[in-house]
C-alpha positions in Angstrom: 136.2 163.6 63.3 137.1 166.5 65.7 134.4 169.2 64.0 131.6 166.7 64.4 132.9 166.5 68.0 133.4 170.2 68.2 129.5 171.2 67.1 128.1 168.3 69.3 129.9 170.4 72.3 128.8 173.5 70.6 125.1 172.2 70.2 124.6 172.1 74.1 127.0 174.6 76.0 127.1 177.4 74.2 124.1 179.1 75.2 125.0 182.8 72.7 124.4 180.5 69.7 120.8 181.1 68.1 118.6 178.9 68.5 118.0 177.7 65.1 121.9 177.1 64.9 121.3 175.3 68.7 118.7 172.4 67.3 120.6 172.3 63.9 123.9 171.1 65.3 121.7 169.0 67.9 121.1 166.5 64.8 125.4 165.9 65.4 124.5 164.2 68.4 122.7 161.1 67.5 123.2 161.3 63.4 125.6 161.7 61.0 126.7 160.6 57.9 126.5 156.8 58.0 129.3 154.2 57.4 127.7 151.9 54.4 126.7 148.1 55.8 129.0 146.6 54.1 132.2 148.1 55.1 130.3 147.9 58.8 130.2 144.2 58.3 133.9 144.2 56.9 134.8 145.8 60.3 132.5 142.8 62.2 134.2 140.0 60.5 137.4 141.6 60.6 137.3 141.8 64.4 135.3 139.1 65.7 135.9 136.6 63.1 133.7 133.7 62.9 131.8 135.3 65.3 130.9 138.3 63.5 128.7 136.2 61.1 126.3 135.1 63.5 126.3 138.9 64.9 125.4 140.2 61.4 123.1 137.9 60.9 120.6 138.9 63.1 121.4 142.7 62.9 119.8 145.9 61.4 121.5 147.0 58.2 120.1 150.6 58.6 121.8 152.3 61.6 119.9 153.6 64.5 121.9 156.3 65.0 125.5 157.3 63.9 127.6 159.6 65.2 131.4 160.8 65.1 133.6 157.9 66.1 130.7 155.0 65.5 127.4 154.4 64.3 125.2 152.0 66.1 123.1 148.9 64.5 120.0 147.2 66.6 120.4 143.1 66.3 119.4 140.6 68.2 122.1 137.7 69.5 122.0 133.7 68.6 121.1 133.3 71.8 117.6 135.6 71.8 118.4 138.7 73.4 118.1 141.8 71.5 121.2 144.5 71.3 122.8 147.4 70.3 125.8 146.9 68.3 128.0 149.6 68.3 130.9 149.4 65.5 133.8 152.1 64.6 133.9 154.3 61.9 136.7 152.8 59.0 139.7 155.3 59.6 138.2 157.2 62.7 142.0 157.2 64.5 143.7 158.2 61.4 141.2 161.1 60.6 141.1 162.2 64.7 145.1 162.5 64.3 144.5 164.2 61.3 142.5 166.9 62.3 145.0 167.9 65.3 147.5 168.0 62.8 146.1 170.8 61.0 147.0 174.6 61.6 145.1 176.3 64.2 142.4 173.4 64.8 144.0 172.4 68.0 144.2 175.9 69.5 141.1 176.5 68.1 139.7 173.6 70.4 141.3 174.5 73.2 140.1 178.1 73.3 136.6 176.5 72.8 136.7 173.7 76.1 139.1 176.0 78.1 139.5 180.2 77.5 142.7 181.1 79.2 144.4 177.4 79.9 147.7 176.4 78.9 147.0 175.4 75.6 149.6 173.0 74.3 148.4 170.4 77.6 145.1 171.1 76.8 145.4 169.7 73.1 147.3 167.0 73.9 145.0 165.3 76.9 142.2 166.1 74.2 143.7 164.1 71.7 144.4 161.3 74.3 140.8 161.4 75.2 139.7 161.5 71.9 141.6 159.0 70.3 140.7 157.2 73.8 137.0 156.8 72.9 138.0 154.9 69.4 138.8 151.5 71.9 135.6 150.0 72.3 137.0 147.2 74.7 138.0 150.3 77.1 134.5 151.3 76.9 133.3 147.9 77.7 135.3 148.1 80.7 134.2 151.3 81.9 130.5 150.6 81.0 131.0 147.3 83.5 132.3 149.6 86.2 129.7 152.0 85.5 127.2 148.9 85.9 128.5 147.7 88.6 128.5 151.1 90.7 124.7 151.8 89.8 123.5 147.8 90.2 119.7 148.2 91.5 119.4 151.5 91.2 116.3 152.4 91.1 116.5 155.6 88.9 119.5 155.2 86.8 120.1 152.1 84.4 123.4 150.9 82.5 123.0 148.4 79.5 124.7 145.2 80.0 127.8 144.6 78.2 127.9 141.2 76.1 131.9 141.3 76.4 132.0 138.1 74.5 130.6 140.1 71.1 133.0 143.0 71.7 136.3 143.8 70.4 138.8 147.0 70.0 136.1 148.6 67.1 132.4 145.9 67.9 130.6 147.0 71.2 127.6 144.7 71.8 125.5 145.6 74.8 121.3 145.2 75.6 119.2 147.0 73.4 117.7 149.7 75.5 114.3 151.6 74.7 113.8 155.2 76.0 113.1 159.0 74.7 115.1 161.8 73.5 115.7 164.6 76.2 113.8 166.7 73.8 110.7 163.7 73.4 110.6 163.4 77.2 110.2 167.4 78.0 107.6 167.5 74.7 105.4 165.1 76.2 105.3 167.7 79.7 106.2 164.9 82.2 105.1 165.7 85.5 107.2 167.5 88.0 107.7 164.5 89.9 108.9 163.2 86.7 111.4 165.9 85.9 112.5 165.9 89.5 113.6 162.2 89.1 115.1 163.1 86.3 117.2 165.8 87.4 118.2 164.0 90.4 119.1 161.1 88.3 121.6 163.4 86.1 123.0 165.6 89.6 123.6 161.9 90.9 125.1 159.9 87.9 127.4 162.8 86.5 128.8 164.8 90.0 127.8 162.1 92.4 130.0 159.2 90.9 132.5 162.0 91.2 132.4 162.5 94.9 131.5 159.3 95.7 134.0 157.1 93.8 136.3 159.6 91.8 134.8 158.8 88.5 133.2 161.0 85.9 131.7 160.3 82.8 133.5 163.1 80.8 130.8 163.1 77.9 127.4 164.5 79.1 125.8 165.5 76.1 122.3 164.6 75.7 122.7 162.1 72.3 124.1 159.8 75.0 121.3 159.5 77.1 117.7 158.0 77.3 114.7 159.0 79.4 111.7 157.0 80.1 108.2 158.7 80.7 108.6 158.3 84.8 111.9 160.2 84.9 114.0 156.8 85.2 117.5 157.6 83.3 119.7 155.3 81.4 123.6 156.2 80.3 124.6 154.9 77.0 128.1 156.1 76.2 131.0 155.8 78.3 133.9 156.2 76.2 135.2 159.5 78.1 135.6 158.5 81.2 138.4 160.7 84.2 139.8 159.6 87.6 140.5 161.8 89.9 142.2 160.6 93.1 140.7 161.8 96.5 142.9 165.2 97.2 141.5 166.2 93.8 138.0 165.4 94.5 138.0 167.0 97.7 138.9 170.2 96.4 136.3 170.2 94.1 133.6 169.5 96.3 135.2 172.5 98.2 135.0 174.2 95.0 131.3 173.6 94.5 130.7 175.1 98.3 132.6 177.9 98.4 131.0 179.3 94.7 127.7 178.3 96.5 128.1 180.2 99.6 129.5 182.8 97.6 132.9 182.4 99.4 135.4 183.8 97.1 138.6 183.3 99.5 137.2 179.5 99.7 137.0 179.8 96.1 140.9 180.8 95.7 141.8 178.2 98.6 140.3 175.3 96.8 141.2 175.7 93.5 144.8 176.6 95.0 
């Protein structure tokens, strides 16, 4: 639920934490405590009915990672190719509204993501994007769009969606092999590498912004993959924002003015 979510966002943006407590809550982002196969396969055959059999029968019981709304589960389809089945924790929605329920936590949040905001809007649109990333088939949709927008790209990859195995908790898409952030800067990749890389991350997270008024809301590094050139691939696009174009506009007018240093710019744009 929300304090898994809350040390994932913990584990990579606040930079005071120690850095013992840094790399401990760094496990939050690609493990926790795993949802047993069987209620897993409950969930499968629940949503995709006879379908599900054939998708359990050629997948993984042990996860290959699990994290807070959904653990994922490498199989391989009927038809040959080999996937990543994501499926929902059992009573994820119910514990999320739970937890924003309880005294303090949502203000607690909310002085976490944003110190000073108007905190009662701030907990609500965070428990409409949290309970948002529970619906796999909205996912699916974004993870299309997100496909579609970076089609032949030649440094950033989306998995294919196999919408036909997919449901409101099952999302099926290709299997996709790739390092950890921390794997790929252990093995000292070139700076050609890293630079490819980099670019890769400017370009997916604040140029799909600019460019089409899209951002993938959840940047953390459990959610991406990084192969030894510096080619990137996105796996989780459950928090997803629009933004129409007066909004982006003053961002990008943001972003210049705090470049330049420009602090009536600064006040004009975010006016």
């Amino acid at each position: 639920g929300i304090a898994m979510k809350v040390g994932q966002i913990l584990s990579y943006v606040d930079d005071a934490l120690p850095a013992e407590a840094g790399a401990l809550l760094g496990v939050l982002r690609t493990w926790s405590p795993p949802t047993p196969f069987e209620a897993v396969a409950a969930i499968v055959r629940a949503d995709l009915g006879d379908r599900g059999e054939l998708l359990l029968a050629g997948l993984d019981r042990t996860p290959a990672s699990s994290a807070s709304i959904g653990q994922v589960h490498r199989g391989r389809l009927p038809s040959g190719e080999e996937v990543a089945v994501k499926v929902r924790h059992p009573g994820i929605e119910k514990a999320i509204r739970s937890d924003f329920q309880a005294a303090g936590m949502g203000s607690w949040l909310a002085q976490l993501l944003a110190p000073g905001a108007e905190v009662d809007s701030l907990i609500a649109e965070a428990k409409a994007a949290f309970l948002e990333e529970c619906d796999y088939r909205l996912e699916a949709r974004r993870q299309q769009r997100f496909a579609e927008l970076y089609v032949d790209h030649p440094d950033i990859t989306i998995p294919a969606g196999f919408h036909e195995w997919a449901s409101g908790g099952v999302l099926t898409m290709a299997w996709q092999e790739g390092e950890s952030l921390e794997a790929f800067l252990a093995r000292a990749p070139s700076a050609e590498a890293r630079l490819r890389a980099s670019r890769a991350l400017y370009e997916f997270y604040v140029g799909t912004l600019y460019r089409h008024g899209v951002f993938n809301a959840d940047p953390h590094p459990g959610n991406l993959l990084f192969q030894p050139e510096g080619i990137l691939t996105i796996l989780d696009h459950g928090s997803v924002r629009e933004f129409d174009s007066p909004t982006v506009e003053a961002i990008a007018a943001l972003s210049r003015a705090v470049r330049q240093d420009d602090e009536p710019a600064m006040r004009s744009a975010l006016e």
